[in-house]
Backbone as JSON Lines, residues from 0, in Angstrom:
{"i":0,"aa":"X","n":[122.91,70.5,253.41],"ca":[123.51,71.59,252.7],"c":[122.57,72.8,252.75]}
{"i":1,"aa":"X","n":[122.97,74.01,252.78],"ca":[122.15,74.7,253.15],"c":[121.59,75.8,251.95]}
{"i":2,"aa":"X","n":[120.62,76.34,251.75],"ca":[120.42,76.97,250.49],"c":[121.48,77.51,249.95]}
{"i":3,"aa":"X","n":[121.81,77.91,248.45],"ca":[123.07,78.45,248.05],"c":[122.14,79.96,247.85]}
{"i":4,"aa":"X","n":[122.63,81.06,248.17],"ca":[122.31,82.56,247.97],"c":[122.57,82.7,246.39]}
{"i":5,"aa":"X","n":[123.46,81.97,245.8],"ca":[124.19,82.32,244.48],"c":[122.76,81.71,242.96]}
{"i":6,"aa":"X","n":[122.46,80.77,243.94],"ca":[121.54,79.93,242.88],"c":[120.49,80.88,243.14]}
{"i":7,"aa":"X","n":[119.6,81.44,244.21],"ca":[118.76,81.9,244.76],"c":[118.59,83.13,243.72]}
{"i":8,"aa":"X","n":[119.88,83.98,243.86],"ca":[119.87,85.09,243.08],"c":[119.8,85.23,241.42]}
{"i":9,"aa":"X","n":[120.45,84.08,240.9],"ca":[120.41,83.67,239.8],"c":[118.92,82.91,239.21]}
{"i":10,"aa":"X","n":[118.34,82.73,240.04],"ca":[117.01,81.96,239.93],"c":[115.73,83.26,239.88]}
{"i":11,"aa":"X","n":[116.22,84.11,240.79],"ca":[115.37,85.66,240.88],"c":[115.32,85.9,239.74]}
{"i":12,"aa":"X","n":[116.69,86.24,239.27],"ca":[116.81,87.05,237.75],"c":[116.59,86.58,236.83]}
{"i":13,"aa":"X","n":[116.23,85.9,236.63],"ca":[115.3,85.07,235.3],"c":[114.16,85.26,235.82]}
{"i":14,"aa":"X","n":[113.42,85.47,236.92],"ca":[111.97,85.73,237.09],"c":[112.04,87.23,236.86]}
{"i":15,"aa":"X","n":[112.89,87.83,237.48],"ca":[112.55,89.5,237.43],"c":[112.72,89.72,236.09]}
{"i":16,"aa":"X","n":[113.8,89.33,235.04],"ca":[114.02,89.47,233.7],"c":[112.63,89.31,233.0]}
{"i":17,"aa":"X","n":[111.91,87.84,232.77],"ca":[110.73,87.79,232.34],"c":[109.75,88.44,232.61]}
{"i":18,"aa":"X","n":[109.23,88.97,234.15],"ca":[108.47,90.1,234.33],"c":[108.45,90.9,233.65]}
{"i":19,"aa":"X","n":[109.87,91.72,233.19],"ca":[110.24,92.83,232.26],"c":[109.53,92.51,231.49]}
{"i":20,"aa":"X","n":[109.89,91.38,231.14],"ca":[109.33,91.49,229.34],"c":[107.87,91.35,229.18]}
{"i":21,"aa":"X","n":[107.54,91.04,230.31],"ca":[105.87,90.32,230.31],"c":[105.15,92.36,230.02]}
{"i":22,"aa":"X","n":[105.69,92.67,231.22],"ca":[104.95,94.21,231.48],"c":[105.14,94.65,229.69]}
{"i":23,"aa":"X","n":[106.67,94.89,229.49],"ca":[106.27,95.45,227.85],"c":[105.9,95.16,226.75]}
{"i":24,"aa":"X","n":[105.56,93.47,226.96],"ca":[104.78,92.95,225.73],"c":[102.93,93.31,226.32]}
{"i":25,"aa":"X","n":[102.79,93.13,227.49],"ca":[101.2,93.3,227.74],"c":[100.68,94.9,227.95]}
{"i":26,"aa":"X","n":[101.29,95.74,227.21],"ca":[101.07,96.85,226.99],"c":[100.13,96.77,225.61]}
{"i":27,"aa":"X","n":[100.43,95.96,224.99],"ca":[99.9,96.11,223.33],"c":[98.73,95.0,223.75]}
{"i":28,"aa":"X","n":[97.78,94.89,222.82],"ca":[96.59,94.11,222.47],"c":[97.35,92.58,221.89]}
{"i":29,"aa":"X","n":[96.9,91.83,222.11],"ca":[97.18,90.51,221.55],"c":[96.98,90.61,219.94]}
{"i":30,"aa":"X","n":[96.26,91.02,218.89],"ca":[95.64,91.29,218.11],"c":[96.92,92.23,217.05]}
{"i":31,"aa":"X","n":[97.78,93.18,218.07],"ca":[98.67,94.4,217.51],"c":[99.57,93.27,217.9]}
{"i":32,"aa":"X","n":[100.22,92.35,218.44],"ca":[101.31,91.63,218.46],"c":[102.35,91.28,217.07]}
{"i":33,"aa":"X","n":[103.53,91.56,217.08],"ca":[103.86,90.8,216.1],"c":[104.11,89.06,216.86]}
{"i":34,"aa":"X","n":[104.58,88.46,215.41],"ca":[104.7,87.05,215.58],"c":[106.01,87.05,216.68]}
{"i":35,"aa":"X","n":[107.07,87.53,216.35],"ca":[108.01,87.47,217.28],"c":[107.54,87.89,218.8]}
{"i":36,"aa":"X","n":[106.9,88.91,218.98],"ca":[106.47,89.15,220.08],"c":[105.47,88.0,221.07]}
{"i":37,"aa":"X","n":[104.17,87.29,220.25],"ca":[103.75,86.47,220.46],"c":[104.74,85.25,221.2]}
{"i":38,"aa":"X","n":[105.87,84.57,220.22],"ca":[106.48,83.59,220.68],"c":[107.36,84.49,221.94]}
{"i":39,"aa":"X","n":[108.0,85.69,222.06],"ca":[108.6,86.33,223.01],"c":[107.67,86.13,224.38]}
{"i":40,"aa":"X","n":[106.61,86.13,224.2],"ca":[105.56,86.28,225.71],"c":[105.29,84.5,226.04]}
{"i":41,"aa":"X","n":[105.48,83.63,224.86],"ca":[105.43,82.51,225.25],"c":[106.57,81.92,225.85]}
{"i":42,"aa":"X","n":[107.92,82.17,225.18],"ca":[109.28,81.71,225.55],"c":[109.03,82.64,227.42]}
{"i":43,"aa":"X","n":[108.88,83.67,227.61],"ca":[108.55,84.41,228.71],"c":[108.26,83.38,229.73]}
{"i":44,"aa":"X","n":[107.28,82.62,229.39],"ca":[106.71,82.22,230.33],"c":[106.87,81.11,231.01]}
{"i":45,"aa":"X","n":[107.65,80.24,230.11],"ca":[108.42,78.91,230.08],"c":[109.43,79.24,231.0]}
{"i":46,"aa":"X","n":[110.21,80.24,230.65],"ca":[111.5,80.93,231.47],"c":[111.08,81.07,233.25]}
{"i":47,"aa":"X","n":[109.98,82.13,233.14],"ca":[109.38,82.09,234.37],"c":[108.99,80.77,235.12]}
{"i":48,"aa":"X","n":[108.5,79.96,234.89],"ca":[107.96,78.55,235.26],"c":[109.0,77.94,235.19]}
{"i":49,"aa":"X","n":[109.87,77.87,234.94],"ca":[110.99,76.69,234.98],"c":[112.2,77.68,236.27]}
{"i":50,"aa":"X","n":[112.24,79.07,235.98],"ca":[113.39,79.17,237.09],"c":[112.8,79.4,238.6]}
{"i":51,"aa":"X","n":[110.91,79.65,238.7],"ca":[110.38,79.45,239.48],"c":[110.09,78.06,239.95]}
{"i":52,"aa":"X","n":[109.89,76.92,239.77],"ca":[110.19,75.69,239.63],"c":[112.06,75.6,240.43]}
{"i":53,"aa":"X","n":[112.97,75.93,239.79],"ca":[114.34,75.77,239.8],"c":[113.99,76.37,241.88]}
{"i":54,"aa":"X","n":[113.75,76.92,241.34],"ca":[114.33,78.38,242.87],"c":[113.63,77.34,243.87]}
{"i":55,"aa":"X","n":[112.43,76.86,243.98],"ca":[111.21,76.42,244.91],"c":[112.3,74.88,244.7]}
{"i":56,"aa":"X","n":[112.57,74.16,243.94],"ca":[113.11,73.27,243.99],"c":[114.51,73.07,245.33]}
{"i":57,"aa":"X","n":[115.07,74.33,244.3],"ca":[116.62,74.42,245.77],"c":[116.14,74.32,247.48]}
{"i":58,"aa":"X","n":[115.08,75.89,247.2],"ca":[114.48,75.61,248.57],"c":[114.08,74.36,249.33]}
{"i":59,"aa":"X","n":[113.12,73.66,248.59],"ca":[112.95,72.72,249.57],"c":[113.47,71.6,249.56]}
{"i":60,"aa":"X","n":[114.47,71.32,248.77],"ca":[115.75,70.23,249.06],"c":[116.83,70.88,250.0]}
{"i":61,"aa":"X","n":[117.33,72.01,249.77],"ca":[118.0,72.44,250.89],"c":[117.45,73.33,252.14]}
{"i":62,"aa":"X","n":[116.59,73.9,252.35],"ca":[116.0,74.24,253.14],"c":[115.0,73.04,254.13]}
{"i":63,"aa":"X","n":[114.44,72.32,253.33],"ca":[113.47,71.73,254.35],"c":[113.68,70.1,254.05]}
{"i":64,"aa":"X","n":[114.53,69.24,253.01],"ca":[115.15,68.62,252.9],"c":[113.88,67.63,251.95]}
{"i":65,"aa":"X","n":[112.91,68.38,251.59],"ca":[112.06,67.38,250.29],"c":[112.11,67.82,249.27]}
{"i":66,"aa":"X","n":[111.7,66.83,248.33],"ca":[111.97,66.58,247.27],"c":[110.77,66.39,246.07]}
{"i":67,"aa":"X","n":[110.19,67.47,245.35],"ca":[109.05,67.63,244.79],"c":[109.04,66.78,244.02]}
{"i":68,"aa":"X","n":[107.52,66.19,243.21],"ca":[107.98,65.31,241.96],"c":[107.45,66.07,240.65]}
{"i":69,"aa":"X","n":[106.65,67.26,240.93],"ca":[105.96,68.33,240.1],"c":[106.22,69.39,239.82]}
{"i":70,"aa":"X","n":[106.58,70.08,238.8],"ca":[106.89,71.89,238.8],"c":[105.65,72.16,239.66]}
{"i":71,"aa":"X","n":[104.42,71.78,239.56],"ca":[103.1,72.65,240.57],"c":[103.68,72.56,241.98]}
{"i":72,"aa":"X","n":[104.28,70.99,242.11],"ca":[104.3,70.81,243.74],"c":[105.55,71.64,244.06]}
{"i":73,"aa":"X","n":[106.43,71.32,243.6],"ca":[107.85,72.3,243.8],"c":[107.68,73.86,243.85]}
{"i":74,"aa":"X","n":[106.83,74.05,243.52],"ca":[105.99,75.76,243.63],"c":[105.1,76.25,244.65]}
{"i":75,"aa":"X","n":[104.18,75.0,244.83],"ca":[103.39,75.13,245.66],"c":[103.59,74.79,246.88]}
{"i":76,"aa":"X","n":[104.58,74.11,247.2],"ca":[105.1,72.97,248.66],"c":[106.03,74.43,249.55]}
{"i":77,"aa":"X","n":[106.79,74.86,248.84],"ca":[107.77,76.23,249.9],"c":[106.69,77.32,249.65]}
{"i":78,"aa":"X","n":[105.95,77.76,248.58],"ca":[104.66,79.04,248.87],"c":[104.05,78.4,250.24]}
{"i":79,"aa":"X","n":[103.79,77.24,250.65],"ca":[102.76,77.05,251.67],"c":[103.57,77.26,253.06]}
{"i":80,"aa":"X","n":[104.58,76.56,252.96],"ca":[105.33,76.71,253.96],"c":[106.13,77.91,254.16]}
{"i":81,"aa":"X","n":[106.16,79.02,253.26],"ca":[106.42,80.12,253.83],"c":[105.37,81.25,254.0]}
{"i":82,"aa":"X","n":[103.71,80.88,253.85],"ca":[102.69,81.4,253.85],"c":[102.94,82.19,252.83]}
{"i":83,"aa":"X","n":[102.65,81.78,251.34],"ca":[102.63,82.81,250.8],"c":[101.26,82.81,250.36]}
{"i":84,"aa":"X","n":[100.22,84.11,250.27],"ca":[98.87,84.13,250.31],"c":[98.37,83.71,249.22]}
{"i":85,"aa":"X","n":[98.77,83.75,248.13],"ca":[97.61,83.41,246.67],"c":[98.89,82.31,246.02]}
{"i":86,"aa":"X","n":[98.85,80.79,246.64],"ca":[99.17,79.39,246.22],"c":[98.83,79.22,245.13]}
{"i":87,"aa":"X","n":[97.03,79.1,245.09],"ca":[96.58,79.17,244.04],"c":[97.08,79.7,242.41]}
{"i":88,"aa":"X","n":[96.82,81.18,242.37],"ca":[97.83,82.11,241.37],"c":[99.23,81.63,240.85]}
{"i":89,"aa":"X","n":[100.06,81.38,242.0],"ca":[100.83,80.44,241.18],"c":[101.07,79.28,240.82]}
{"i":90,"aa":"X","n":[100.49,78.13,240.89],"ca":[99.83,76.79,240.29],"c":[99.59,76.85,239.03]}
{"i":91,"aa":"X","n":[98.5,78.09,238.87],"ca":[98.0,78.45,237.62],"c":[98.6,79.07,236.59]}
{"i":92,"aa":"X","n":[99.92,79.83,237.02],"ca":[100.64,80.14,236.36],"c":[101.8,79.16,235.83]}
{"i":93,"aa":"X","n":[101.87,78.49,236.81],"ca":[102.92,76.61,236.29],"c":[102.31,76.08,235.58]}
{"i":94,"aa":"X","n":[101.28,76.06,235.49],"ca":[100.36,75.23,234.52],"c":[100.86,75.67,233.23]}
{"i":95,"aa":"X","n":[100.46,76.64,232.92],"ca":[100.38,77.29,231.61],"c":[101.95,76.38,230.86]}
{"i":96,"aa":"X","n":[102.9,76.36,231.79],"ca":[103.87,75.97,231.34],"c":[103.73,74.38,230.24]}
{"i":97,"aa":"X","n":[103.52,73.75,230.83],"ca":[102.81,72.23,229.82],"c":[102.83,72.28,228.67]}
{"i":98,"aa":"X","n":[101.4,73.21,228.63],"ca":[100.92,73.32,226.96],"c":[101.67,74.12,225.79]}
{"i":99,"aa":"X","n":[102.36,74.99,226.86],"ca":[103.38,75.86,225.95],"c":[104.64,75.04,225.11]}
{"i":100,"aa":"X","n":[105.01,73.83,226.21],"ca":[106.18,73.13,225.43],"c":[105.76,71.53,224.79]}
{"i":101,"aa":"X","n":[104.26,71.6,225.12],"ca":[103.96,70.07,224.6],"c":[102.47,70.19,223.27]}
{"i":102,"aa":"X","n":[102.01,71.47,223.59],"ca":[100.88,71.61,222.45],"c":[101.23,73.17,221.96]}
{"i":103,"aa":"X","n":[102.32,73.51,221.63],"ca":[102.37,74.68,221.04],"c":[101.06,74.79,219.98]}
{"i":104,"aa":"X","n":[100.43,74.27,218.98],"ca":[99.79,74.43,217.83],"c":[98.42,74.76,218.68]}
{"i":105,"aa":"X","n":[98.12,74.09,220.27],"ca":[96.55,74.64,220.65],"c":[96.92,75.45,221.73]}
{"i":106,"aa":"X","n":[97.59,76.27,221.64],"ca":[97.92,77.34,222.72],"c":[97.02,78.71,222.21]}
{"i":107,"aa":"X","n":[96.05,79.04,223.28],"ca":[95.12,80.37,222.86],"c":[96.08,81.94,223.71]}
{"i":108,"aa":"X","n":[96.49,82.34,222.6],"ca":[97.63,83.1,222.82],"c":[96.96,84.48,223.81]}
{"i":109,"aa":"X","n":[95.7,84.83,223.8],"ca":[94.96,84.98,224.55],"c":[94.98,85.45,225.44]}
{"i":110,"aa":"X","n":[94.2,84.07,225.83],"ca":[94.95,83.42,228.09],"c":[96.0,83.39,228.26]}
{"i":111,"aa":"X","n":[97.32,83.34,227.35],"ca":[98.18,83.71,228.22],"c":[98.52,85.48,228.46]}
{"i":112,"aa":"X","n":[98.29,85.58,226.98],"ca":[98.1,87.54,227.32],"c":[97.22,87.96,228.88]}
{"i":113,"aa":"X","n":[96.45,87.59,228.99],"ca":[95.72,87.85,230.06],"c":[96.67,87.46,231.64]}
{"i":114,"aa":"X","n":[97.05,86.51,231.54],"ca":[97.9,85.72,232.28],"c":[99.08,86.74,232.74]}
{"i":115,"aa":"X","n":[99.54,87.17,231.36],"ca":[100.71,88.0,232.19],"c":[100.65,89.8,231.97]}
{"i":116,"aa":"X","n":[98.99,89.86,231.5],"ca":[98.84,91.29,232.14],"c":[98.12,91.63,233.08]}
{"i":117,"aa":"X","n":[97.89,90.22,234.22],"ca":[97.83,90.26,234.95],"c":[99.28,91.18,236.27]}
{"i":118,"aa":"X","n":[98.98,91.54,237.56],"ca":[100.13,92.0,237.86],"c":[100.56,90.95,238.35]}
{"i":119,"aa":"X","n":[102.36,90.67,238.93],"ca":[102.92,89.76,239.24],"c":[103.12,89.98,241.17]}
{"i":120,"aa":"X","n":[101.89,90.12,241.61],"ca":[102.53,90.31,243.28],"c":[102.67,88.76,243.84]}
{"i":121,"aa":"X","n":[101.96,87.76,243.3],"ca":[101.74,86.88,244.04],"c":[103.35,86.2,243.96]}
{"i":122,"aa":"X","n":[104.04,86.53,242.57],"ca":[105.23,85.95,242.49],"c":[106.46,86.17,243.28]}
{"i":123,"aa":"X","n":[105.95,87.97,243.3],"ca":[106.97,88.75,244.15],"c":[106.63,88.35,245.14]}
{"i":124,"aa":"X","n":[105.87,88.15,245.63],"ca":[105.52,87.4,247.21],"c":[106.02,86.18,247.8]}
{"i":125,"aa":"X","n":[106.17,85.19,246.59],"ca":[107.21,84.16,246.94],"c":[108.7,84.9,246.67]}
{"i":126,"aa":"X","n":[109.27,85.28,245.93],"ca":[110.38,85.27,245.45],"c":[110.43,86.58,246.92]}
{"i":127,"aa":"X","n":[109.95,87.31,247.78],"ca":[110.47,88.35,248.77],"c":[110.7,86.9,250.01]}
{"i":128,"aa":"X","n":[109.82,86.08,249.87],"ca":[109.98,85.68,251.11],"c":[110.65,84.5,251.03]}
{"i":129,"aa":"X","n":[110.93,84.21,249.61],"ca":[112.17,82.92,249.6],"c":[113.49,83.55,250.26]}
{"i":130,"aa":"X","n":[113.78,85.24,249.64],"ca":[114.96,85.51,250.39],"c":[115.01,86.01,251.56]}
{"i":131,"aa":"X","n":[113.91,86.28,252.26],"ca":[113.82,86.11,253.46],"c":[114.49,85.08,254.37]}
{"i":132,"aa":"X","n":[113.9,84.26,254.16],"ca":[114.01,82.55,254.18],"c":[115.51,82.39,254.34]}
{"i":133,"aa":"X","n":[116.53,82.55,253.23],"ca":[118.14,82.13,253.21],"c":[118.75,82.52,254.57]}
C-alpha cells in the first residue's frame, strides 16, 4: 500500500500547529509562565512526538514496508533513510515525550523550555523530505 498523502498531511499539521505554539509560548521566560501555559508547552510536546512518531510510522510501513517497535526508532529509522542531517536532535526530542506522560510530578519544566526554544529545522527537515518522499 502505498503512503496515504491524506495521513501525511494531517500528520504535518499537528507538527506545524505545535511549532506555533512552541514559538509563542518560548517567547516568555519559564519563570513569567502561567500554569496553563506551562501544561500548554507540555501537552505541545506530547502532540509533536506522537504525530511525529504517527507520520515516521506510516512512512516506513508503507513506504519501505518496516515496522518500528519505538517512537525513537519510528523517528529515527525514515530520518536515516531519507538522510536527514541532525537524527540525533530528533531522538532527543522523542524522548522528552516519556517523562511527560509517565512522570509528570519530575518533569523540569526548564529543559523542556529550552527544548522548544530551541529552533525547529531539524524537524522541518524531516517533515520537507517526508513529502518529498510521497
Amino acid at each position: 500500500m502505498p503512503v496515504d498523502e491524506n495521513v501525511v498531511r494531517r500528520r504535518v499539521l499537528d507538527v506545524v500547529n505545535a511549532i506555533g505554539e512552541f514559538r509563542r509560548l518560548a517567547s516568555r521566560e519559564p519563570a513569567e509562565m502561567t500554569v496553563d501555559e506551562v501544561y500548554s508547552m507540555r501537552y505541545n510536546l506530547i502532540v509533536l512526538a506522537e504525530a511525529l512518531a504517527a507520520l515516521s510510522t506510516h512512512v516506513l510501513v508503507e513506504g519501505f514496508g518496516y515496522r518500528p517497535r519505538t517512537y525513537v526508532e519510528a523517528v529515527e529509522q525514515p530520518a536515516r533513510r531519507l538522510d536527514v542531517t541532525c537524527v540525533d536532535k530528533l531522538k532527543a526530542l522523542i524522548r522528552l515525550r516519556g517523562p511527560l506522560l509517565h512522570a509528570h510530578w519530575a518533569i523540569d519544566d526548564e529543559r523542556v523550555h529550552r527544548s522548544i526554544r530551541g529552533n525547529f529545522e531539524c524537524v522541518e527537515e524531516l517533515l520537507e523530505k517526508v513529502r518529498r518522499h510521497d
